[in-house]
TIDRENFI-504266 format. One record per residue (C-alpha): residue in one letter; x, y, z. Coordinates in steps of 0.5 Angstrom, whole numbers, plus 500, padded with zeros to 3 digits. Each point is the difference from the previous one (the first is absolute). Layout:
{koldren "a" {X Y Z}} ...
***
This chain:
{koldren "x" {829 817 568}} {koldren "x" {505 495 502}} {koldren "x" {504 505 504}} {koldren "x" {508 496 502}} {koldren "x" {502 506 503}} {koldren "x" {502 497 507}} {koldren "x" {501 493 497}} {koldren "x" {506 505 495}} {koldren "x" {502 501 507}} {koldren "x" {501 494 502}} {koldren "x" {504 498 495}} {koldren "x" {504 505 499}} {koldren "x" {502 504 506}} {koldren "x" {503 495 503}} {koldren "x" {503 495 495}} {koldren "x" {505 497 504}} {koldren "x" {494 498 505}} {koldren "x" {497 497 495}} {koldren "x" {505 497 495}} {koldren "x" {496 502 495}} {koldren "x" {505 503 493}} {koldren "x" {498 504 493}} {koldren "x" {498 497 495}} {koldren "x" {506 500 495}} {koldren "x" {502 502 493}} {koldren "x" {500 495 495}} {koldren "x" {507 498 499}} {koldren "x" {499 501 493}} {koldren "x" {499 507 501}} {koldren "x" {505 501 505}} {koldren "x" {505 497 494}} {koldren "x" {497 506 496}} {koldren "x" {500 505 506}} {koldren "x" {507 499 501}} {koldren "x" {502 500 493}} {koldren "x" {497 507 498}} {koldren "x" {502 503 507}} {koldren "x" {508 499 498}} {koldren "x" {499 501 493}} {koldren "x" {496 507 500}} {koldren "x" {501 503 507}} {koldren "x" {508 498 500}} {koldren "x" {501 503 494}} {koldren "x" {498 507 503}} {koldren "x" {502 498 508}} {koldren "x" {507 497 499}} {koldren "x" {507 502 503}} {koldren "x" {502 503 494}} {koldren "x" {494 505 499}} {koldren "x" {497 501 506}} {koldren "x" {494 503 498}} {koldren "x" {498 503 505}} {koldren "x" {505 498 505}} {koldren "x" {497 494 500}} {koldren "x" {503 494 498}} {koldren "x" {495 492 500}} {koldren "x" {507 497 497}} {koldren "x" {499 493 503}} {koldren "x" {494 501 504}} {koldren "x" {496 496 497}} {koldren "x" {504 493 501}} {koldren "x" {502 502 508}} {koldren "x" {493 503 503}} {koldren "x" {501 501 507}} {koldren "x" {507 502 499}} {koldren "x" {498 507 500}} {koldren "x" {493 501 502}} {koldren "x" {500 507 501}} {koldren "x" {500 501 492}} {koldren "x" {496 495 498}} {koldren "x" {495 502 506}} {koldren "x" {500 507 496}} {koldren "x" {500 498 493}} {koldren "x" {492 496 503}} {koldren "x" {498 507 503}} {koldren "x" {503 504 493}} {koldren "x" {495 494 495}} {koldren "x" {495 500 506}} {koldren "x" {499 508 498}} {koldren "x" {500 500 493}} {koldren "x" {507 504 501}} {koldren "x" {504 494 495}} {koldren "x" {502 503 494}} {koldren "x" {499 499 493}} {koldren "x" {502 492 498}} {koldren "x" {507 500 495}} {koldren "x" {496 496 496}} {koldren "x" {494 502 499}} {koldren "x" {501 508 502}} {koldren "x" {493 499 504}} {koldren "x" {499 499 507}} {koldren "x" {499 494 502}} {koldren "x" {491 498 500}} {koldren "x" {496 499 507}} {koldren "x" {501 493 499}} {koldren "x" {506 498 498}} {koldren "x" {502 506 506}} {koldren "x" {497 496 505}} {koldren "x" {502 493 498}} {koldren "x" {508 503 501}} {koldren "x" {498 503 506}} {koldren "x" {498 493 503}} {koldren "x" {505 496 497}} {koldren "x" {505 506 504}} {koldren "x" {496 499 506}} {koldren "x" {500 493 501}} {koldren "x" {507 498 499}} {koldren "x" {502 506 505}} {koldren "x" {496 497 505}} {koldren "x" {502 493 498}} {koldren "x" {508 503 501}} {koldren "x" {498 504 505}} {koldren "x" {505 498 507}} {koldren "x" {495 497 505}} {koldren "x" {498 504 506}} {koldren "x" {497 497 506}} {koldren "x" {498 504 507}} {koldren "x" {504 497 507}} {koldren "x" {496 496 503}} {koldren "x" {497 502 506}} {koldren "x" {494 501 505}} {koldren "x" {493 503 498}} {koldren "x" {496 502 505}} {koldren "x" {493 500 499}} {koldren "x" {497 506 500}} {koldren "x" {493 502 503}} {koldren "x" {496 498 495}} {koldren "x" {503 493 499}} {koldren "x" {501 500 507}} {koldren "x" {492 500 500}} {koldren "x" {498 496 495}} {koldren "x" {505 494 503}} {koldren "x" {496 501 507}} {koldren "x" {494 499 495}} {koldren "x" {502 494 496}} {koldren "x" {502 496 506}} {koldren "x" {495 501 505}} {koldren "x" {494 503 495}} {koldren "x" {500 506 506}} {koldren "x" {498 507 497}} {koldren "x" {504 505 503}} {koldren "x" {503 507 498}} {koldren "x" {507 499 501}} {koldren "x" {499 509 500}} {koldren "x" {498 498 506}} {koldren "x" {507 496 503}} {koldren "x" {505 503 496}} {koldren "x" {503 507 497}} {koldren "x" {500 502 493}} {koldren "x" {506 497 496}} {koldren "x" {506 504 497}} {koldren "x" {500 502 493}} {koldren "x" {505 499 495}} {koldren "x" {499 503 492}} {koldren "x" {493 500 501}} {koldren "x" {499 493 503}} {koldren "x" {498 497 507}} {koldren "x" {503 493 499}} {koldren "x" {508 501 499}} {koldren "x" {505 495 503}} {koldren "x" {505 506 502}} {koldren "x" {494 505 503}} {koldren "x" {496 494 504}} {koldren "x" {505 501 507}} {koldren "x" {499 497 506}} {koldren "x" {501 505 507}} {koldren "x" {500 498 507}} {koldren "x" {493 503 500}} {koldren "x" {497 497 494}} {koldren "x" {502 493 502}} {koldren "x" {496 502 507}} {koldren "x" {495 502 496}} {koldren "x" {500 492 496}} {koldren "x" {500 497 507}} {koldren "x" {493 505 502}} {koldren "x" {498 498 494}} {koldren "x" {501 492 501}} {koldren "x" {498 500 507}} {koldren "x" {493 504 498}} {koldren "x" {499 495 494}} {koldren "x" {502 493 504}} {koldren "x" {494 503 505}} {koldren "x" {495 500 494}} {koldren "x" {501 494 496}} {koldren "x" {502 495 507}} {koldren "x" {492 502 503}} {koldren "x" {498 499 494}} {koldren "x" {494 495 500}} {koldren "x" {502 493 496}} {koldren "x" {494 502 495}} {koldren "x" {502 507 498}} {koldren "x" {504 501 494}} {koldren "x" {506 501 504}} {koldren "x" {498 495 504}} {koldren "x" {501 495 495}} {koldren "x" {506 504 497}} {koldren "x" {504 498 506}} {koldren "x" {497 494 503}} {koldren "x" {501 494 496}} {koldren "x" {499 496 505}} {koldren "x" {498 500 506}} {koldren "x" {503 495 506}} {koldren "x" {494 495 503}} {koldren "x" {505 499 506}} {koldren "x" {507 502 503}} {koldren "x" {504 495 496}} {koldren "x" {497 502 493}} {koldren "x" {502 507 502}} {koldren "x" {509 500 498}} {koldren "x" {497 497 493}} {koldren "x" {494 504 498}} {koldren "x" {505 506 503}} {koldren "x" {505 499 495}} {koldren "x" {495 499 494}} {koldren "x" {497 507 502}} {koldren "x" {507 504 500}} {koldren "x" {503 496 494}} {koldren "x" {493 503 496}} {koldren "x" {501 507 503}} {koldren "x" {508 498 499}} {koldren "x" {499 499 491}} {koldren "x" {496 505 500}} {koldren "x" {504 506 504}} {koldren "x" {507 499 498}} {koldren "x" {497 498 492}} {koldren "x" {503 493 499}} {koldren "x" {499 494 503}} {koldren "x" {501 499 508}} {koldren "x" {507 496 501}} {koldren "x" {502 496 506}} {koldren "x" {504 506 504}} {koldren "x" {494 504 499}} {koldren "x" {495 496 504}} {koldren "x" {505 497 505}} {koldren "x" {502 507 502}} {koldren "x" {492 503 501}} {koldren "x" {498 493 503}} {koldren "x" {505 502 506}} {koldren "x" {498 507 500}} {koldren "x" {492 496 500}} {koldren "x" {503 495 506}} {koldren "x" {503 504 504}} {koldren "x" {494 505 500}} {koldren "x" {496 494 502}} {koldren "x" {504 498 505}} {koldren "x" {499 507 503}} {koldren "x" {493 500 501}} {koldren "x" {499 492 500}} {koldren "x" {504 502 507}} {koldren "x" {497 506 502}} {koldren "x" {494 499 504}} {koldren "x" {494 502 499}} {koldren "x" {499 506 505}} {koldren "x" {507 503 499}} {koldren "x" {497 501 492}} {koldren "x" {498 506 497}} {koldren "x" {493 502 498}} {koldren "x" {499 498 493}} {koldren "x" {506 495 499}} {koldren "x" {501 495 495}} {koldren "x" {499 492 502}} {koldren "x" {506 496 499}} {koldren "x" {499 499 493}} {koldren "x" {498 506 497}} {koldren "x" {506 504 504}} {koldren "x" {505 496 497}} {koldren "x" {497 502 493}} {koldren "x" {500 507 501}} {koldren "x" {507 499 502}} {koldren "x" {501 498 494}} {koldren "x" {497 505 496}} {koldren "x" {503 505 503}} {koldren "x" {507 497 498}} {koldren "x" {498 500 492}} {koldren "x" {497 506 500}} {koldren "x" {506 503 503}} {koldren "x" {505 496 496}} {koldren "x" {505 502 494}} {koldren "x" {496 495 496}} {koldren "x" {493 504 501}} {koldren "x" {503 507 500}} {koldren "x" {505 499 494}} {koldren "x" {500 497 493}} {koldren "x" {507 497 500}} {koldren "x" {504 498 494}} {koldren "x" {505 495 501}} {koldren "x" {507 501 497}} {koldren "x" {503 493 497}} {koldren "x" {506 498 503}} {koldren "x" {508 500 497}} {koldren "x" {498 505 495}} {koldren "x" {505 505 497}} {koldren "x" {499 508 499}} {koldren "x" {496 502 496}} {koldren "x" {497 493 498}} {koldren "x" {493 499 499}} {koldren "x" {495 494 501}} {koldren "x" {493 500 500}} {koldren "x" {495 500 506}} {koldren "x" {497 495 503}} {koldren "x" {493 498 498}} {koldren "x" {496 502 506}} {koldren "x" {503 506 501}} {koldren "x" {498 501 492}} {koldren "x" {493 498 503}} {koldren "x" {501 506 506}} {koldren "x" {502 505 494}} {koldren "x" {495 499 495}} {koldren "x" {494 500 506}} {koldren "x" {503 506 503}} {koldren "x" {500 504 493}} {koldren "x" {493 498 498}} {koldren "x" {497 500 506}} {koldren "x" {504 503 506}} {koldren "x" {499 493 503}} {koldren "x" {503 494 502}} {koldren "x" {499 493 495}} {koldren "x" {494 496 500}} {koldren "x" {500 493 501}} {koldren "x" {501 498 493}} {koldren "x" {506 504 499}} {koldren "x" {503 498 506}} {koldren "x" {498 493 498}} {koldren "x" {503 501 492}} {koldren "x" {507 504 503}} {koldren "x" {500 493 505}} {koldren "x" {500 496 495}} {koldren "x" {505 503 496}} {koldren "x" {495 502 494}} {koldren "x" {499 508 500}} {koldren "x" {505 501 496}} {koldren "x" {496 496 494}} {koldren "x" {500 506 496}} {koldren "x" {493 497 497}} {koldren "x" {498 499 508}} {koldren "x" {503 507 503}} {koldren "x" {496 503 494}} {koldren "x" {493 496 502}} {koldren "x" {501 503 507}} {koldren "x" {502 507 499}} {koldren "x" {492 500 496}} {koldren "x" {497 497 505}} {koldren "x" {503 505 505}} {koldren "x" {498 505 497}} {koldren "x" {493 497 499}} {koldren "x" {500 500 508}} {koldren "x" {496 506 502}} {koldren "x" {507 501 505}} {koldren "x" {503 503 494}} {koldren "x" {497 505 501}} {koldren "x" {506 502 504}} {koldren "x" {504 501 493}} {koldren "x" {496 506 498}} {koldren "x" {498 502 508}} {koldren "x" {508 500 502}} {koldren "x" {504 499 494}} {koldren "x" {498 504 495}} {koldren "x" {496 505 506}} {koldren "x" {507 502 502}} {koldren "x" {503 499 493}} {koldren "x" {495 504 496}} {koldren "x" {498 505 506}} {koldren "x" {494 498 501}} {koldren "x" {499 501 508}} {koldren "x" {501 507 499}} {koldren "x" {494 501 495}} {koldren "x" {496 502 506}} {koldren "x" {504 506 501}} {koldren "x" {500 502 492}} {koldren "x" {495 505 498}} {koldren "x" {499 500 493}} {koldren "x" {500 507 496}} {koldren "x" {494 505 498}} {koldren "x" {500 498 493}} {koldren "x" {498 493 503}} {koldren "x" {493 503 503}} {koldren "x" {497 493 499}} {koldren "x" {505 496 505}} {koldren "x" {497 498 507}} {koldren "x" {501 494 505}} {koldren "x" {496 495 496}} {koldren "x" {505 501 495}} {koldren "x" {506 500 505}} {koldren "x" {498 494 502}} {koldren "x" {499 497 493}} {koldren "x" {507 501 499}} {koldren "x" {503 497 505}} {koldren "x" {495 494 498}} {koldren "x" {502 500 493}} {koldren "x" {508 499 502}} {koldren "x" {497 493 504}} {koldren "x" {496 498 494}} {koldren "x" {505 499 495}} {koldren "x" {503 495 505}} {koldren "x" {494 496 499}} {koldren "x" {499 501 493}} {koldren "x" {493 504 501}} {koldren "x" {499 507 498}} {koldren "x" {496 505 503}} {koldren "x" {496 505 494}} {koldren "x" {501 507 504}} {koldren "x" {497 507 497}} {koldren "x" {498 507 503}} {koldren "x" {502 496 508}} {koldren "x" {497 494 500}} {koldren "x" {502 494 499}} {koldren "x" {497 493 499}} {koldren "x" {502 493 498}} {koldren "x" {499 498 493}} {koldren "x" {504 493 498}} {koldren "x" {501 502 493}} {koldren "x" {500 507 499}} {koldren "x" {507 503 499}} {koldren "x" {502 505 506}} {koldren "x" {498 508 498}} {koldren "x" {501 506 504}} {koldren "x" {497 506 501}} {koldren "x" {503 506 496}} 
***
């Protein structure tokens, strides 16, 4: 079985991320639609009848001007609550109810007044922040470890205006940094980290300024989720030179036990400075200049990148996606639609039904559910297989559960138990 739930998802919950619209009523149905709305439902629902205090007079040619009525007329026809037709003296087939519903759906959204959310900051929750330390430096941390449990709103842990910023969490960032940059910078040029961080590495003083800026401008595109600008490696490169300096100056003898040589304490500097940086911390969305109240405008393409791998994989964009937002080719409905398959391909994209639908679904409570007497056969395997299963359909992979115990079977369709 081809399951798309997750895919669904993708497409749907966030449409305005994914640009992605319904497909439309063909416009010579929407000419029949039309002309059969305000010839029989007008001719009851009118401003001379008012049958049922309800008057559809001119609704039809003006959608938008008065939402609330139509809304209620899609919820009425949604229900099978619509009368009998003045034409026919028959309520309306299934199939002709649904192609009025649609057509009703889709010119509301169509004329429905645009709504977007204030720009602002986003700040990586604990879980983001834990995955990004992952990409940048392919370091295995608990961020449970380093950071508290993050606030909640409806239900979910990564809401902008629920993810604050205390005088104690932000020392808690600055610990943390300071315990990351301490495990990536001793790391060796040939472990995974190692060769995450260091580029490059200076045969002599004079290659160092250069492999320096190489190595924070990497880190730099990969934190902050957009390629590193000028200001951004001349303002670490200062804070580099002038740790330097320090230790460069500092003889021997007067140095702590276990201190970095030149080099590497400038780096270390360095990476303390971008993990506690706004542009780490915080996802930012930056608000054009000389707009007006109310305008509206589009994100630009590397916050769309942020937006679509944070959604699928609680994480930052990967090199492809930041290369196609640099480019200026993401927003391609055929390339955003390629990249979103390919995402949720990644085994990252397990975040979308661990996190996402884990919170949404109420998932993370499931250890704490007891199943009812009448259902003897639940045990832990089955517990185990329903939270599997979640994750499954995000893969297009069923799982065959019965009496508590599951297994994978690429082409059998899902059962459960009853």
């Amino acid at each position: 079985m081809k399951n798309a739930f997750f895919v669904a998802i993708a497409f749907t919950v966030v449409p305005s991320l994914l640009l992605i619209a319904a497909r439309p009523v063909a416009p010579q149905s929407a000419a029949t639609i039309k002309a059969f709305l305000d010839s029989d439902c007008v001719s009851c629902h009118n401003k001379e009848s008012w049958v049922a205090n309800l008057s559809l007079e001119g609704e039809f040619t003006q959608i938008g001007q008065n939402r609330e009525v139509l809304e209620k007329v899609v919820r009425k026809l949604k229900s099978g609550q619509e009368p009998k037709t003045s034409i026919t003296g028959v309520k309306l087939e299934p199939a002709r109810r649904r192609e009025i519903v649609a057509w009703l759906e889709g010119e509301l959204d169509r004329n429905a007044p645009a709504y977007t959310s204030p720009p602002g900051l986003h700040r990586l929750n604990r879980t983001e922040y834990g995955n990004a330390i992952k990409d940048l430096f392919d370091l295995d941390m608990d961020p449970t470890t380093l950071l508290p449990t993050d606030d909640s709103t409806r239900g979910f842990d990564n809401i902008a205006g629920a993810l604050g910023m205390s005088p104690e969490l932000a020392a808690t960032y600055v610990k943390a940094a300071a315990t990351i940059n301490h495990n990536v910078v001793t790391s060796g040029a040939g472990t995974a980290i190692g060769k995450k961080l260091w580029v490059c590495r200076p045969t002599s003083a004079t290659e160092e300024t250069t492999c320096a800026r190489r190595i924070i401008a990497n880190i730099v595109t990969h934190a902050y989720r957009r390629p590193a600008s000028m200001d951004d490696v001349n303002a670490l490169m200062e804070i580099y030179q002038s740790r330097r300096r320090d230790v460069v100056n500092t003889p021997y003898y007067f140095r702590p036990p276990g201190a970095f040589e030149p080099f590497h304490t400038g780096i270390e500097a360095a990476l303390r400075e971008i993990l506690t940086d706004r542009n780490f911390l915080y996802r930012r969305e930056v608000e054009p200049p000389n707009l007006t109240a109310g305008q509206t405008y589009r994100i630009s393409e590397l916050e769309l990148a942020s937006r679509l791998s944070y959604f699928l994989c609680s994480r930052g964009p990967d090199d492809a996606l930041l290369d196609l937002a640099a480019r200026g080719q993401l927003r391609d409905p055929v390339v955003l639609e390629r990249e979103t398959r390919r995402m949720l391909a990644d085994p990252r994209a397990e975040a979308l039904s661990k996190n996402f639908a884990g919170q949404w679904l109420n998932l993370r409570s499931l250890e704490r559910v007891a199943p009812l007497p009448s259902y003897p056969d639940f045990d832990e395997p089955l517990r185990a297989a329903m939270r599997r299963e979640t994750g499954c359909c995000r893969q297009q992979q069923p799982i065959l559960v019965h009496c508590g115990r599951y297994r994978e079977e690429p082409d059998v369709p899902v059962q459960f138990p009853i």
